[in-house]
C-alpha positions in Angstrom: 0.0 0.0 0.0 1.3 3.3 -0.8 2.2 5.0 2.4 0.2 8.3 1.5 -2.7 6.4 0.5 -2.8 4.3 3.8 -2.6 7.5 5.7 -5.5 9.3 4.2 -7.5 6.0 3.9 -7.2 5.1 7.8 -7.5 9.1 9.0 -11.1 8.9 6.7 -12.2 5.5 8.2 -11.2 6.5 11.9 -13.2 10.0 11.5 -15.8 7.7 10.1 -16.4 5.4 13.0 -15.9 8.4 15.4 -18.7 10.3 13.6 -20.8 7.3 14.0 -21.3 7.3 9.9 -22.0 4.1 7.8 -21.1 4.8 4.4 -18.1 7.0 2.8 -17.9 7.7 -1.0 -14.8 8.9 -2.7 -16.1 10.1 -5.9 -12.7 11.7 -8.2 -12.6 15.8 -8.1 -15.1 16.2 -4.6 -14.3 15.7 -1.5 -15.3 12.7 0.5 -18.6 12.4 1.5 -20.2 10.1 4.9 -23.8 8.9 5.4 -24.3 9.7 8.8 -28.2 8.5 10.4 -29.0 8.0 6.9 -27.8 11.6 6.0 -24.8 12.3 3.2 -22.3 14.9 4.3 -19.1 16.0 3.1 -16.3 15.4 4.9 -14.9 18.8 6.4 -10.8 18.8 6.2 -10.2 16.7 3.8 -9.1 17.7 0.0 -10.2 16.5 -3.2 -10.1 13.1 -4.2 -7.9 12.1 -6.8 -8.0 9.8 -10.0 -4.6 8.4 -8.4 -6.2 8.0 -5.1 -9.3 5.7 -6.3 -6.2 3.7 -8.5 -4.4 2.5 -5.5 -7.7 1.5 -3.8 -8.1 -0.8 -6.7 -4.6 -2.0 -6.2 -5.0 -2.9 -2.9 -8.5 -4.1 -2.4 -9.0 -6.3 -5.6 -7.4 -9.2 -7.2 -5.7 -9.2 -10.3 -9.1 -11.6 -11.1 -11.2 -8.7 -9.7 -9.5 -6.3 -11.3 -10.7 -7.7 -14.7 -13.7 -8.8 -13.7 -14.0 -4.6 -12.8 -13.2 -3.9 -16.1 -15.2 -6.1 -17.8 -18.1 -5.7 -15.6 -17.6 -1.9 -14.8 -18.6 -2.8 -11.2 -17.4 -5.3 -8.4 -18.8 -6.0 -4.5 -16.0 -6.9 -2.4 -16.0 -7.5 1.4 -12.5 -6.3 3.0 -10.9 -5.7 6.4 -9.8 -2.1 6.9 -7.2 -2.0 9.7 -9.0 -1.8 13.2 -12.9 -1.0 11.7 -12.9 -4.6 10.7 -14.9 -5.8 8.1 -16.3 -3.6 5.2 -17.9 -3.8 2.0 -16.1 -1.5 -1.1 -18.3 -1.3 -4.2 -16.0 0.2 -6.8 -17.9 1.2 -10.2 -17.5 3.8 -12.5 -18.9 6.8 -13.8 -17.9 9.9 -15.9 -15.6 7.3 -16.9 -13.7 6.8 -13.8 -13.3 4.5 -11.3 -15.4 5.4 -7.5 -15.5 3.8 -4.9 -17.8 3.1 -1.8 -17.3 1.7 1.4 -20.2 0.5 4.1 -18.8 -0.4 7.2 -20.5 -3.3 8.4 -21.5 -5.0 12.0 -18.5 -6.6 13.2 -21.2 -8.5 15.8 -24.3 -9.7 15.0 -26.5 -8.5 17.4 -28.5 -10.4 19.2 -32.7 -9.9 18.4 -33.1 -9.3 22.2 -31.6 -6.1 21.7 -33.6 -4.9 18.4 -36.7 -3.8 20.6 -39.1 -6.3 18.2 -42.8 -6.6 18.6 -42.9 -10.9 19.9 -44.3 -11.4 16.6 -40.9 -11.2 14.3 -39.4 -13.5 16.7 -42.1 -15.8 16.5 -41.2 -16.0 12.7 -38.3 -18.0 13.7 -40.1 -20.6 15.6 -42.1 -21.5 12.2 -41.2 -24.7 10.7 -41.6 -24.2 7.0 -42.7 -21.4 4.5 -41.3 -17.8 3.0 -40.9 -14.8 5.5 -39.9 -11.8 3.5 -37.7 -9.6 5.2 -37.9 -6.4 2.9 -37.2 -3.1 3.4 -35.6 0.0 0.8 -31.5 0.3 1.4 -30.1 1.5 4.5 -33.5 0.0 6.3 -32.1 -2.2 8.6 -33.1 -5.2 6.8 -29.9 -7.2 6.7 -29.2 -6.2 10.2 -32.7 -7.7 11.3 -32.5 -10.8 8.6 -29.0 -11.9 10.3 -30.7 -11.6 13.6 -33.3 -13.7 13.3 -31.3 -16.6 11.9 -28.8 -15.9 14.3 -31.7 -16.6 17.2 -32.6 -19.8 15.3 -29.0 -20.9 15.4 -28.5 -20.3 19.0 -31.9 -21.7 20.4 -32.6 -24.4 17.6 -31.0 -27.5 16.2 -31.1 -26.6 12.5 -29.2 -27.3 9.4 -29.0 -23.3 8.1 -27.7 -22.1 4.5 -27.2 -19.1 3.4 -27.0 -17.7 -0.1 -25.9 -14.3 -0.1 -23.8 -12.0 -2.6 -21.7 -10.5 -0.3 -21.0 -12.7 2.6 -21.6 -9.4 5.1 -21.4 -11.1 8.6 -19.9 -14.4 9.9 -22.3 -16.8 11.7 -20.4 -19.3 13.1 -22.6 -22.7 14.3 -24.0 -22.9 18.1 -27.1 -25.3 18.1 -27.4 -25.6 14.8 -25.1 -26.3 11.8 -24.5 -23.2 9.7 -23.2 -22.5 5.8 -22.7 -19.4 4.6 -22.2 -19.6 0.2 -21.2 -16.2 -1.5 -22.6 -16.1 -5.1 -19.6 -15.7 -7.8 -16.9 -17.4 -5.3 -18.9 -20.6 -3.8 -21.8 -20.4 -6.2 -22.5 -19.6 -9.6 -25.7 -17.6 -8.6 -28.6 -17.3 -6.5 -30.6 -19.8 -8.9 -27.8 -22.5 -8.9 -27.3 -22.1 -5.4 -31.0 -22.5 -4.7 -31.3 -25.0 -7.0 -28.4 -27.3 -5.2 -30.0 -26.5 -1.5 -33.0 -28.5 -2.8 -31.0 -31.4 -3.6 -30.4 -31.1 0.1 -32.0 -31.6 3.5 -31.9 -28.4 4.8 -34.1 -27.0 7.6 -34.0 -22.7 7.1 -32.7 -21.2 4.1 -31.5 -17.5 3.5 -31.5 -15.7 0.3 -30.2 -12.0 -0.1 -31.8 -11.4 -3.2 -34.5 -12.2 -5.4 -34.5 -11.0 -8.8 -36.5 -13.7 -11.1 -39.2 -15.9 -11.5 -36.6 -18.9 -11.5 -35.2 -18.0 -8.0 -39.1 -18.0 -6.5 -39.7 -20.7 -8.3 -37.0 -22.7 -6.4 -38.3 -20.7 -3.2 -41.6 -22.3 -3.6 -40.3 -25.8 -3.8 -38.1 -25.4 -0.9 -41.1 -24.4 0.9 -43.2 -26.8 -0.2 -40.5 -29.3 0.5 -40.8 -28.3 4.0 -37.8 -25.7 4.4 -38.5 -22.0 6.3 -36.9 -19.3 3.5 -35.9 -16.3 4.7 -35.8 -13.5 1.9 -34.5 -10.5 1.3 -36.2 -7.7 -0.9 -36.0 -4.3 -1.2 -39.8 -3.4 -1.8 -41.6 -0.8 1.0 -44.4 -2.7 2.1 -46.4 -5.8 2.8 -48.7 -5.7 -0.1 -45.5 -4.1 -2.6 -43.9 -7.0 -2.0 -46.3 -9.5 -3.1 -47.2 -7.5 -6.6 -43.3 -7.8 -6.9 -43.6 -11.3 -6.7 -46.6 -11.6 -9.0 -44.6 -8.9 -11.5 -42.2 -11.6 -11.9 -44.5 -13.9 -13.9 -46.6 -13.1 -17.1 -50.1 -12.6 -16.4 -51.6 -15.9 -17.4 -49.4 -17.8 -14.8 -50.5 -15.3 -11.7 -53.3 -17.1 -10.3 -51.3 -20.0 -10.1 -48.8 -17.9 -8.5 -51.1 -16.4 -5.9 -52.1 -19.8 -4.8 -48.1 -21.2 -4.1 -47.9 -17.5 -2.5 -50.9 -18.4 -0.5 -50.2 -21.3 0.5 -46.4 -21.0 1.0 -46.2 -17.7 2.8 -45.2 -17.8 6.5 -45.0 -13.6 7.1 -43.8 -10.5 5.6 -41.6 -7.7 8.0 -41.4 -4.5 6.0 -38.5 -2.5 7.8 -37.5 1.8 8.4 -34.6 3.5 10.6 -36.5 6.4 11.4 -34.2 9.7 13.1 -35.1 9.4 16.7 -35.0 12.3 19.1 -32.3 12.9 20.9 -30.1 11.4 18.1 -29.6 8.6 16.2 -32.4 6.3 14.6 -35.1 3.9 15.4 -36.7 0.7 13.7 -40.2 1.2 12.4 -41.4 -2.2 11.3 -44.6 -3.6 9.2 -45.3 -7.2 10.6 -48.1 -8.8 8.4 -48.2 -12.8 9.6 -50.1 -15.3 7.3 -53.5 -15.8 8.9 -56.6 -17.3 6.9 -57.9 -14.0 6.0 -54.2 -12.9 4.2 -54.2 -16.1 2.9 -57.3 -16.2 1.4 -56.8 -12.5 0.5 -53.8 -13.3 -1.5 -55.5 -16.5 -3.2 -58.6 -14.5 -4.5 -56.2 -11.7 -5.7 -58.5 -9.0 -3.8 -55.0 -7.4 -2.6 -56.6 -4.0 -2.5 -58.6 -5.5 1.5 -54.9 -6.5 2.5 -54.2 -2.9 3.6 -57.6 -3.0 5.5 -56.9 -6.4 7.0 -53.8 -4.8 8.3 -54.7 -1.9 9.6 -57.8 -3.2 11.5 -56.1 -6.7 12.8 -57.0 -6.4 16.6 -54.8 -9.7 17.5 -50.9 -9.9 17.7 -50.7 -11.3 14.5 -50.1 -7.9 12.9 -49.2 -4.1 12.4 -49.5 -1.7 9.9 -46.1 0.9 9.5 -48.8 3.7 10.2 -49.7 2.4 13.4 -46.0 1.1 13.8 -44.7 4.9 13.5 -47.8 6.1 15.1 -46.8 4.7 18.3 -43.6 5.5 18.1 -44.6 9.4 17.3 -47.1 9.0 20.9 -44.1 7.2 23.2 -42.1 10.5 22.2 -39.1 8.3 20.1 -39.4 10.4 17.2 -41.4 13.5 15.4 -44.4 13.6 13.7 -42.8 15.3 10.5 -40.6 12.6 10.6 -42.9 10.0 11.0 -44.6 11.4 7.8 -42.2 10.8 5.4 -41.8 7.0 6.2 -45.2 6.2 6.0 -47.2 5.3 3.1 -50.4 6.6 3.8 -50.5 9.6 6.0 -54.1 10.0 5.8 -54.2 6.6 8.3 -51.2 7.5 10.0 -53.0 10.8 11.5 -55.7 8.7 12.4 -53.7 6.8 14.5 -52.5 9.8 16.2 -56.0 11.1 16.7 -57.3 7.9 18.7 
C-alpha cells in the first residue's frame, strides 16, 4: 500500500467510525462524503479526491481476477478488512468514466434480536417450521441487520441445518445449536438460482437468500417451501402488499393465479423494515409485521390485494401491524417526530388517524 494512501484512507475511516457514519464515498474531483443517520455529508478537512487516489484503492482491495472482472463488468462488490474498523464492503464502479469507490462499514457483531426492541411477533417468525418470511425493506433499512438476527436466534436456540446464499457474505455466523453454511454467489456459487437449486438437492431446515430478482429464484423458493424448508428472503420493496405484486410482477399474467395460490399457500409472514431519526439522536426501527393468517391467505388466493391494507390496519390480535400504526406509536411514546414519522409512512391520511385515537 502506498504510504500516502494508507494514511489518508485510515484518518477517513477513523473519522468515520468516530462520527458514528455508515457509508463513505470517494467520488474523483469532490471531497469525501459520509452517510451519517442516513444523511450524506461532506467530509470537512479533507481535500479533493484524486483519480490516483481511487487507482491505489483498486490495487489494494482487488485481485488481479477482480480487477478484470471490474473492467469487464464496470462494477465489483467486495468485502475487505480495513485495519481496526474490521470488516467492510467496497463497491468500486464507475462513472464519468472513472473508477469510484464506496465503502459500508459493516456490524462486526451480530446483534442479538433481544436487543432490536421487536414486537414478539418477528421472533415468533423464527419458531415456524416451514414457508417464506420476506424480510424487505428500501437500502439503508435495517433489513440485513434484522434478517441476520433472526437466523442468528434460530441458530442459537434451535438444532437446524442453516444455508445461506448471499452476494456478499456481510457477517460471519459461526454454528451454536445448529449447523451453519454461509455460500457467497460468484466465489462458492455460480448464482442465486444454482445455489437455490443445489440447496433442494439437500435436507436443509432454514434457508436464507439475499436477493430475489427472477421468476426462477421464486420458483426454487416455492419448492423449498413446499419441501418443508422455512426461507428467509430479502427484498427491497416498501411494504407488505408491494412486495407481493413484486412477486406476481415476476410472472406473465396468465401464470399469476397460479402464483397467488403457491404464494398463498407458501407464505409464513412479511416484516417490511424503516430507521426512522429518533429524538435525541440517532435512529429507530419502524417495522410492518403482516403474519399469514386465513384472512391474508385467502386474500392473497382471491387476488382482492386492494382488502390487505384494510386487514392490516384493522387486525385487533398480535398477529399484525400496519407501518402507520407502527410509527404512530412510536410518534405517541415520544421516540421520534411527527414530521418525521410522515415521510416513512405510506399513507398519512391513516397515519393521522392513528394519532387522533
Amino acid at each position: 500500500m502506498n504510504t500516502q494512501t494508507e494514511v489518508i484512507l485510515n484518518r477517513i475511516c477513523r473519522q468515520t467510525v468516530e462520527k458514528k457514519a455508515s457509508e463513505i464515498y470517494f467520488l474523483p474531483g469532490q471531497t469525501p462524503f459520509i452517510r451519517i443517520n442516513g444523511e450524506l455529508k461532506a467530509l470537512t478537512g479533507e481535500g479533493v479526491i484524486a483519480v490516483s487516489f481511487i487507482n491505489e484503492l483498486l490495487d489494494i482491495f482487488l485481485s488481479s481476477e477482480e480487477k478484470e472482472k471490474m473492467e469487464k463488468q464496470r462494477e465489483i462488490i467486495v468485502v475487505r478488512s480495513i485495519g481496526k474498523i474490521g470488516n467492510c464492503q467496497i463497491d468500486f464502479y464507475f462513472q464519468r468514466r472513472s473508477a469510484t469507490c464506496r465503502i459500508k462499514l459493516l456490524t462486526q457483531e451480530i446483534t442479538d434480536l433481544s436487543e432490536l426492541d421487536l414486537p414478539e411477533m418477528v421472533k415468533d417468525f423464527t419458531n415456524l417450521l416451514k414457508g417464506i418470511v420476506f424480510v424487505t425493506g428500501p437500502r439503508d433499512s435495517g433489513r440485513s441487520t434484522l434478517l441476520i438476527s433472526l437466523l442468528d436466534h434460530i441458530n442459537k436456540n434451535q438444532n437446524k441445518f442453516i444455508t445461506t446464499i448471499e452476494e456478499p457474505i456481510k457477517s460471519i455466523m459461526n454454528g451454536f445449536k445448529s449447523l451453519v453454511e454461509q455460500r457467497e454467489v460468484g466465489k462458492d456459487t455460480k448464482s442465486f438460482l444454482s445455489g437455490l437449486k443445489y440447496v433442494r438437492q439437500r435436507n436443509v431446515d432454514v434457508v436464507m437468500v439475499s436477493q430475489v430478482n427472477s421468476a426462477e429464484v421464486m420458483d426454487e423458493i416455492f419448492a423449498l417451501a413446499e419441501a418443508g424448508s422455512l426461507v428467509f428472503a430479502m427484498m427491497d420493496t416498501g411494504s407488505a402488499v408491494k412486495t407481493i405484486k413484486r412477486v406476481l410482477h415476476f410472472y406473465p399474467g396468465e401464470k399469476r393465479e397460479d402464483i397467488r395460490y403457491f404464494l398463498s399457500e407458501s407464505l409464513g409472514g412479511i416484516i417490511v423494515s424503516r430507521l426512522v431519526p429518533k429524538i435525541g439522536g440517532g435512529r429507530i426501527r419502524a417495522m410492518e409485521i403482516v403474519s399469514a393468517t386465513p384472512a391474508v391467505k385467502t386474500i392473497i388466493a382471491t387476488g382482492r390485494l386492494h382488502q390487505l391494507n384494510g386487514v392490516i390496519q384493522t387486525t385487533e390480535d398480535q398477529n399484525s401491524i400496519s407501518l402507520e400504526q407502527y410509527l404512530a406509536d412510536l410518534v405517541i411514546s415520544g421516540k421520534i417526530l411527527s414530521e418525521d414519522a410522515v415521510k416513512y409512512c405510506v399513507n398519512e391520511d391513516i397515519f393521522r388517524s392513528f394519532l387522533r385515537r
